[in-house]
ROKOLZA-91069 format. One record per residue (C-alpha): residue in three letters; x, y, z. Coordinates in steps of 0.1 Angstrom, whole numbers, plus 5000, padded with zeros to 4 digits. Each point is the difference from the previous one (the first is absolute). Layout:
BEGIN
alaXYZ ...
***
This chain:
BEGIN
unk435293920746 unk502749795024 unk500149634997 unk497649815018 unk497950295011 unk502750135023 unk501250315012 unk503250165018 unk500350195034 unk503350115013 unk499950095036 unk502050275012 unk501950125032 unk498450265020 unk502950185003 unk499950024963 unk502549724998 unk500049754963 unk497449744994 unk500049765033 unk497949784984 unk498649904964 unk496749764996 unk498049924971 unk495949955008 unk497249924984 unk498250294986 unk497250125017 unk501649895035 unk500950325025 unk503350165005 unk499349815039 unk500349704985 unk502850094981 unk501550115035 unk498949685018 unk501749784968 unk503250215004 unk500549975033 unk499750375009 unk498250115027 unk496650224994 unk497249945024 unk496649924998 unk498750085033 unk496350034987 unk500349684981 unk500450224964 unk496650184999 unk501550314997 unk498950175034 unk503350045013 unk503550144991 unk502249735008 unk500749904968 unk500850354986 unk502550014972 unk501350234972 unk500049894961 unk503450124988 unk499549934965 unk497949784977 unk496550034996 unk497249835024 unk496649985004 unk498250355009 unk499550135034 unk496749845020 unk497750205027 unk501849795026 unk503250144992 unk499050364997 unk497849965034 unk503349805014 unk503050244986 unk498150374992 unk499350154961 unk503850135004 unk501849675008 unk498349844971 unk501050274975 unk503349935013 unk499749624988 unk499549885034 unk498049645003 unk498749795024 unk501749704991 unk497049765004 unk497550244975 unk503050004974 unk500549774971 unk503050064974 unk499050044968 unk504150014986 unk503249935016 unk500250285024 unk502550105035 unk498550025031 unk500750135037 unk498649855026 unk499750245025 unk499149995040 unk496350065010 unk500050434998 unk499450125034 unk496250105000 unk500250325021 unk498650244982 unk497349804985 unk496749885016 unk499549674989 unk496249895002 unk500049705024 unk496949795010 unk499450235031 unk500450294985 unk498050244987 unk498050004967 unk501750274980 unk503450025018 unk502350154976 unk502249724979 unk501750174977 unk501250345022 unk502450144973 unk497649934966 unk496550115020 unk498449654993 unk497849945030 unk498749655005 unk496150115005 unk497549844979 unk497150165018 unk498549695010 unk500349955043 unk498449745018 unk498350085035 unk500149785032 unk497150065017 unk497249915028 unk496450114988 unk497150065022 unk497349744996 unk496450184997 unk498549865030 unk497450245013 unk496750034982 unk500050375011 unk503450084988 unk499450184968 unk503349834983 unk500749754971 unk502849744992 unk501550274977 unk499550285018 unk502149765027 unk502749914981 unk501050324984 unk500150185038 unk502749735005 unk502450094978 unk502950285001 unk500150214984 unk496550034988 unk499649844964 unk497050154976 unk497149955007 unk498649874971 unk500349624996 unk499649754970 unk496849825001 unk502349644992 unk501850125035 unk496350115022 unk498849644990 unk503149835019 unk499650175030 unk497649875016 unk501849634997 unk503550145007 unk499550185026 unk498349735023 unk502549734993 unk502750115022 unk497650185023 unk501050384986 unk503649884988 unk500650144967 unk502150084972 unk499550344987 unk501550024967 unk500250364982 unk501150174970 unk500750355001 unk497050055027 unk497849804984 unk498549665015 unk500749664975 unk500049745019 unk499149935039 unk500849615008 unk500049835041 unk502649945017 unk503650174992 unk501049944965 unk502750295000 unk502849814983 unk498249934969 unk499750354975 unk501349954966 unk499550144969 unk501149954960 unk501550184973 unk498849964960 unk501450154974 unk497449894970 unk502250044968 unk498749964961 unk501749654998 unk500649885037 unk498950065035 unk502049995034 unk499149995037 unk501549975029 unk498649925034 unk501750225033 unk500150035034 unk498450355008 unk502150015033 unk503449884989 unk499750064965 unk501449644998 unk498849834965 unk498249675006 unk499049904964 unk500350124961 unk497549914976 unk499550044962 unk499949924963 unk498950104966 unk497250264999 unk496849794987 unk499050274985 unk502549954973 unk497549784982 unk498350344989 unk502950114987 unk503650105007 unk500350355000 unk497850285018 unk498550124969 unk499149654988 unk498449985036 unk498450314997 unk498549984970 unk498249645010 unk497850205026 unk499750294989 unk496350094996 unk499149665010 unk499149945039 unk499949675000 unk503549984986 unk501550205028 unk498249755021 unk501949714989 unk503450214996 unk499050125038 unk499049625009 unk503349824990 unk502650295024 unk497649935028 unk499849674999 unk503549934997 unk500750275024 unk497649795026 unk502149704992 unk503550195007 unk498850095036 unk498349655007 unk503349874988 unk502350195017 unk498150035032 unk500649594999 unk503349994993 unk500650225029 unk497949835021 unk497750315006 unk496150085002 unk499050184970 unk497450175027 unk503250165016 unk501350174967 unk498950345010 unk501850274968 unk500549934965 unk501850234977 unk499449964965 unk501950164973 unk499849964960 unk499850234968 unk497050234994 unk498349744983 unk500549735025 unk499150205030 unk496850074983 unk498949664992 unk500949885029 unk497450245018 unk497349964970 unk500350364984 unk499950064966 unk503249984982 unk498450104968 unk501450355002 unk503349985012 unk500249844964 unk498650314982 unk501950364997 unk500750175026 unk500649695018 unk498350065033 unk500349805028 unk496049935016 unk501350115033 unk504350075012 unk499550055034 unk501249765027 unk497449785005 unk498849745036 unk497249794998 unk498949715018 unk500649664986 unk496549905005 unk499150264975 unk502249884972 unk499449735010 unk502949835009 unk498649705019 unk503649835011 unk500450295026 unk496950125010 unk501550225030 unk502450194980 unk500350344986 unk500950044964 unk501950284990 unk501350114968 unk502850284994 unk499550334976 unk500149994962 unk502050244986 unk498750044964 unk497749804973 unk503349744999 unk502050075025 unk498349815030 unk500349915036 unk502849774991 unk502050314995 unk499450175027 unk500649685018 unk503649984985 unk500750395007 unk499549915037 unk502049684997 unk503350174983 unk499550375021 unk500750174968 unk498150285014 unk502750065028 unk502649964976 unk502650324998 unk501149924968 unk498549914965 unk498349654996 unk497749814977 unk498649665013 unk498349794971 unk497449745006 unk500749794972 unk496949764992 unk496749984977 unk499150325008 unk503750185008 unk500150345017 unk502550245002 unk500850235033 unk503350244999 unk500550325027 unk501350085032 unk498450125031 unk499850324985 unk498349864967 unk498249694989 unk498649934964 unk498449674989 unk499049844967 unk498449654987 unk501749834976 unk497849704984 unk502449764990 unk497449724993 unk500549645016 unk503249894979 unk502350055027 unk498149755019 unk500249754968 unk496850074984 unk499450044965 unk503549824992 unk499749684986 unk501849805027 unk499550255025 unk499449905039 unk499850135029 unk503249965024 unk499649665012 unk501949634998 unk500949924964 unk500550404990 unk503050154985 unk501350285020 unk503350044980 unk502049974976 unk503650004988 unk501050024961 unk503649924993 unk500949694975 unk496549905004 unk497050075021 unk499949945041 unk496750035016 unk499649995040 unk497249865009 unk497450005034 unk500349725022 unk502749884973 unk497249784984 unk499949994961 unk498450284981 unk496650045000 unk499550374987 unk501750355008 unk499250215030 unk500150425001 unk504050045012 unk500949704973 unk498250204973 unk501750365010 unk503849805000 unk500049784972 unk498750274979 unk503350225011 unk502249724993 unk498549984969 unk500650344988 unk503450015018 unk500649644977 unk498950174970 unk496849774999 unk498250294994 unk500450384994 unk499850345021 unk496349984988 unk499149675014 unk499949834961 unk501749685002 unk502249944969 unk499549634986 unk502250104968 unk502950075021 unk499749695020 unk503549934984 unk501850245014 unk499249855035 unk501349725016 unk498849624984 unk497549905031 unk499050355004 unk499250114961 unk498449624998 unk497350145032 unk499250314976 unk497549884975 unk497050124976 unk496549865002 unk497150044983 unk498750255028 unk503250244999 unk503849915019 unk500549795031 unk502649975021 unk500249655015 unk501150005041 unk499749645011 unk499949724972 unk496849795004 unk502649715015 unk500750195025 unk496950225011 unk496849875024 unk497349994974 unk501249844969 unk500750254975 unk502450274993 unk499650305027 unk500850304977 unk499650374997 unk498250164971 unk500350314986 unk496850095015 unk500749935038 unk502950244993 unk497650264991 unk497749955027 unk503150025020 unk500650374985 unk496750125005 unk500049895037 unk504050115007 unk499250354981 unk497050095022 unk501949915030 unk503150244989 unk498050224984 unk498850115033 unk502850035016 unk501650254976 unk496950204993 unk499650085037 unk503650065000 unk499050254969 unk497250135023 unk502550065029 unk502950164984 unk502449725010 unk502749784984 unk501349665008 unk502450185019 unk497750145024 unk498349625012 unk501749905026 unk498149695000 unk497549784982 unk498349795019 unk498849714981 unk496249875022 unk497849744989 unk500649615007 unk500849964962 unk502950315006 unk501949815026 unk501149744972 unk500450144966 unk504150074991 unk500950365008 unk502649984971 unk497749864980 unk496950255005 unk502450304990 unk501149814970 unk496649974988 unk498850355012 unk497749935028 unk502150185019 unk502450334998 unk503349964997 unk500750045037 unk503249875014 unk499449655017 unk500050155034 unk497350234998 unk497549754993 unk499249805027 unk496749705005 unk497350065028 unk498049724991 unk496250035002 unk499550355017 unk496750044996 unk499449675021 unk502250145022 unk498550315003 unk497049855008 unk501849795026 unk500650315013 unk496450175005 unk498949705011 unk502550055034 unk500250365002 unk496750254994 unk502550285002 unk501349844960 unk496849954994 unk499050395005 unk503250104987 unk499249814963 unk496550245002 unk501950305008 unk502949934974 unk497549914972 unk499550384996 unk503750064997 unk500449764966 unk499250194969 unk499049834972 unk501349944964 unk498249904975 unk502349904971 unk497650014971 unk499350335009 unk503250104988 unk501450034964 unk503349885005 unk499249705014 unk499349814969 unk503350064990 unk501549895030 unk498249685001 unk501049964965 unk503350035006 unk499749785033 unk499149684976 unk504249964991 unk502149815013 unk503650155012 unk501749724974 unk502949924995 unk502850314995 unk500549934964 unk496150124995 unk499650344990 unk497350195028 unk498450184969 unk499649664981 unk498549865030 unk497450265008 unk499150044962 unk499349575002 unk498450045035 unk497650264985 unk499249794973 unk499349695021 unk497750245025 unk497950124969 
***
């Protein structure tokens, strides 16, 4: 990690000139205010929310924080592959180049302005269409005024809109009516989804439709808050599931309810009450009425999606797996209920399989691997990880359980990513450990675990098999070999010294956290190559790995393929989206036409189901070793790896 939290852009010529300028910022600030410290001219014409191209740039090299909705609404799915950014949506994440470019002409692309259109095409060149379904009408209603006049307020109210919404109404929206629509003597707001009445208020309250965007994960849960319209983002919400309480894994959390309703009850009661809290929150923040948040898109694992409604999870934990219900689901919030937004319109995207959820499907539409000409996998890596590979001619998906390790549970000084975590570390004389917020040590996050384990087999700390070798702590440097020690619960491998660290005591690794590391890392690659198995494909034939997932967008590439989580891919060919499936669900919440599409595609992914298949054991097996050092012998290290496994 840089000194001081910092990091370094280079600015480059557009002709394509050297570096005009260098800076070093703060992480976490924007490659605009990079621009604006250097001196180099990038606009900010809509004051950096992202709804406009004037600060449109190219990342040259380096690696930076993954692509938002506002830059693929802003720049098209194409210009983003190319590593084209909006400047003010971008953060670096390493010392990177960058070209700061004019504002691209828009011809050729409708942009969705406030006088435009709902559903006015955004995105010409990737079909994205900015169309969340939900429309407000403008309109003067007839009063009932003659006793002889066989009419009523409703009957009133729906003549006045165009085109013709259904006729059947919610009985929350019949019993507002008759208040509404005499307030402004007939003036109303109409407000629709897909035909269908969900709110009427007086007066004209067109400029206020939003809607937000879950995606209900086994250990945390993210929203954000949007502008139906202009797709702008107002607000992002989240935190640690509180449903981790019951356990930290989806079998742990299936198993607590299963057979017991009152169980599911509570599991049910803690997602929708934080969920209610999210939307209060962010609906604050953004200075918005929760009333006015008209579409929420929810997506999670089989077994989130199903306690969130209040089915029966007790079967997706039992052979063969099955899902209570796949299908693509809308229901109104006030049947779930979700009390924060009583106007809105809940919907939920298609499960694929038992565990391979609507977070999946969310991430396929998110990283367009079903329009993709050549061969691609996208893993989600998480909890629950799944597995997707194919083309547009081909798609196959798999789950691959990896248990909540990755996230820092079940290892002894294990946290989540947050102030006070290692996230790296370096191993040369001694041992160098970067640390969030460069505060001391309190415990070791997901990405820390995944590198200091490869430095440690790459030091000789421990073997191709993941044993750490205390007897041959003398063949390693002094303040390395003197971190290396046996205790009465097996070897430990000492990180930060308890001088040094946040909590008053050694933070170490054990021998055990390295293990749960192996089952977790081997599930993860063991889906990857057994689909690959499936497929008839070699490394060779991935041209790209997408890594999705929030916890993906910060583990060491380098050091993931050390440890087998991932192939051996060349650097290049595997690439961070970030959280997809939020994304994903970012996008069904703007566009219906994604939202249709993820029912259509859910019937193009065919499922794998790895235990299902004799060789799999093997491969996960082999999956638990380490690449070591060169000086190990493979067939040494699969023998100890097999070993370790049993």
């Amino acid at each position: 990690m840089p000194e001081s939290g910092l990091v370094e852009v280079g600015f480059v010529a557009p002709d394509g000139g050297r570096a005009v300028r260098r800076v070093r910022i703060e992480r976490g600030a924007s490659l605009l205010d990079a621009a604006q410290a250097a001196g180099v001219g990038m606009d900010a014409t809509c004051g950096a929310r992202g709804r406009c191209r004037s600060c449109r740039c190219k990342i040259l090299s380096g690696d930076v924080s993954p692509a938002t909705m506002q830059d693929t609404l802003q720049l098209g799915h194409e210009e983003v592959q190319e590593r084209f950014r909006l400047g003010c949506q971008t953060r670096p994440v390493t010392a990177c180049e960058v070209m700061a470019l004019p504002p691209k002409s828009e011809a050729g692309h409708q942009i969705l302005t406030g006088a435009g259109p709902a559903g006015a095409a955004v995105m010409d060149g990737a079909g994205f269409t900015l169309d969340s379904g939900v429309k407000k009408h403008v309109v003067v209603s007839n009063i009932p005024r003659e006793e002889h006049h066989q009419t009523s307020d409703l009957a009133e109210v729906l003549a006045a809109v165009d085109p013709p919404p259904d006729r059947r109404v919610p009985l929350a929206v019949m019993r507002k009516i008759p208040q509404e629509l005499r307030k402004r003597r007939g003036a109303l707001t109409v407000t629709t989804f897909n035909r269908q009445v969900i709110d009427v208020e007086a007066g004209d309250a067109s400029e206020h439709a939003y809607g937000m965007a879950f995606d209900i994960g086994t250990t945390s849960i993210v929203g954000t808050l949007m502008h139906l319209e202009t797709g702008e983002e107002l607000a992002a919400v989240g935190s640690v599931n509180p449903q981790t309480v019951y356990g930290g894994d989806l079998m742990s959390r299936i198993a607590y309810a299963q057979f017991d309703e009152k169980k599911l009850v509570t599991l049910r009661a803690k997602v929708l009450n934080a969920v209610n809290g999210f939307i209060k929150e962010a609906c604050a923040n953004a200075g918005v009425s929760p009333g006015h948040v008209y579409k929420i898109v929810v997506v999670g694992n089989t077994c989130m999606h199903h306690v969130f409604l209040g089915v029966d999870v007790t079967y997706v934990g039992l052979a063969p797996y099955a899902p209570a219900v796949s299908d693509g689901i809308v229901v109104a919030a006030g049947e779930l209920p979700l009390k924060a937004a009583p106007n809105a319109q809940v919907c939920l995207l298609p499960i694929v399989a038992g565990f391979v959820g609507a977070d999946t499907m969310a991430c396929v539409l998110a990283t367009r691997i079903h329009e993709s000409g050549a061969l691609r996998a996208l893993v989600d890596i998480g909890t629950n990880g799944e597995v997707v590979m194919g083309s547009k001619d081909r798609l196959m998906a798999c789950s691959a359980p990896a248990g909540p390790a990755l996230e820092g549970a079940q290892i002894r000084h294990g946290m989540r990513g947050a102030m006070g975590a290692i996230e790296d570390v370096r191993i040369d004389d001694d041992v160098h450990c970067g640390v969030i917020g460069q505060a001391p040590a309190a415990g070791i996050c997901g990405s820390g675990l995944i590198d200091a384990c490869a430095k440690m087999v790459g030091a000789g700390v421990m073997d191709a098999s993941g044993r750490m070798r205390p007897r041959h702590r003398d063949r390693l440097p002094a303040a390395v070999g003197a971190r290396l020690r046996t205790t009465g619960t097996g070897a430990e491998f000492v990180l930060v010294w308890d001088a040094d660290a946040g909590k008053g005591e050694d933070v170490t690794l054990t021998q055990g956290d390295v293990r749960q590391l192996q089952l977790a890392k081997s599930a993860i690659y063991s889906g990857i190559v057994m689909l690959q198995r499936v497929m008839g494909i070699g490394d060779a034939d991935l041209a790209e790995l997408m890594l999705c997932g929030g916890f993906g967008n910060y583990i060491n590439i380098e050091s993931a393929v050390t440890i087998r989580l991932l192939p051996r891919l060349p650097r290049d060919r595997i690439t961070y989206v970030g959280n997809a499936a939020h994304l994903g669900a970012q996008m069904a919440l703007l566009s219906e036409r994604e939202r249709i599409r993820a029912e259509e595609l859910v019937h193009r992914i065919e499922h794998v189901a790895l235990a299902t298949h004799p060789e799999f054991q093997d491969i996960f097996v082999d999956g638990m070793a380490f690449e070591g050092p060169r000086s190990d012998r493979p067939e040494r290290a699969a023998g100890n790896a097999r070993s370790a496994a049993g």
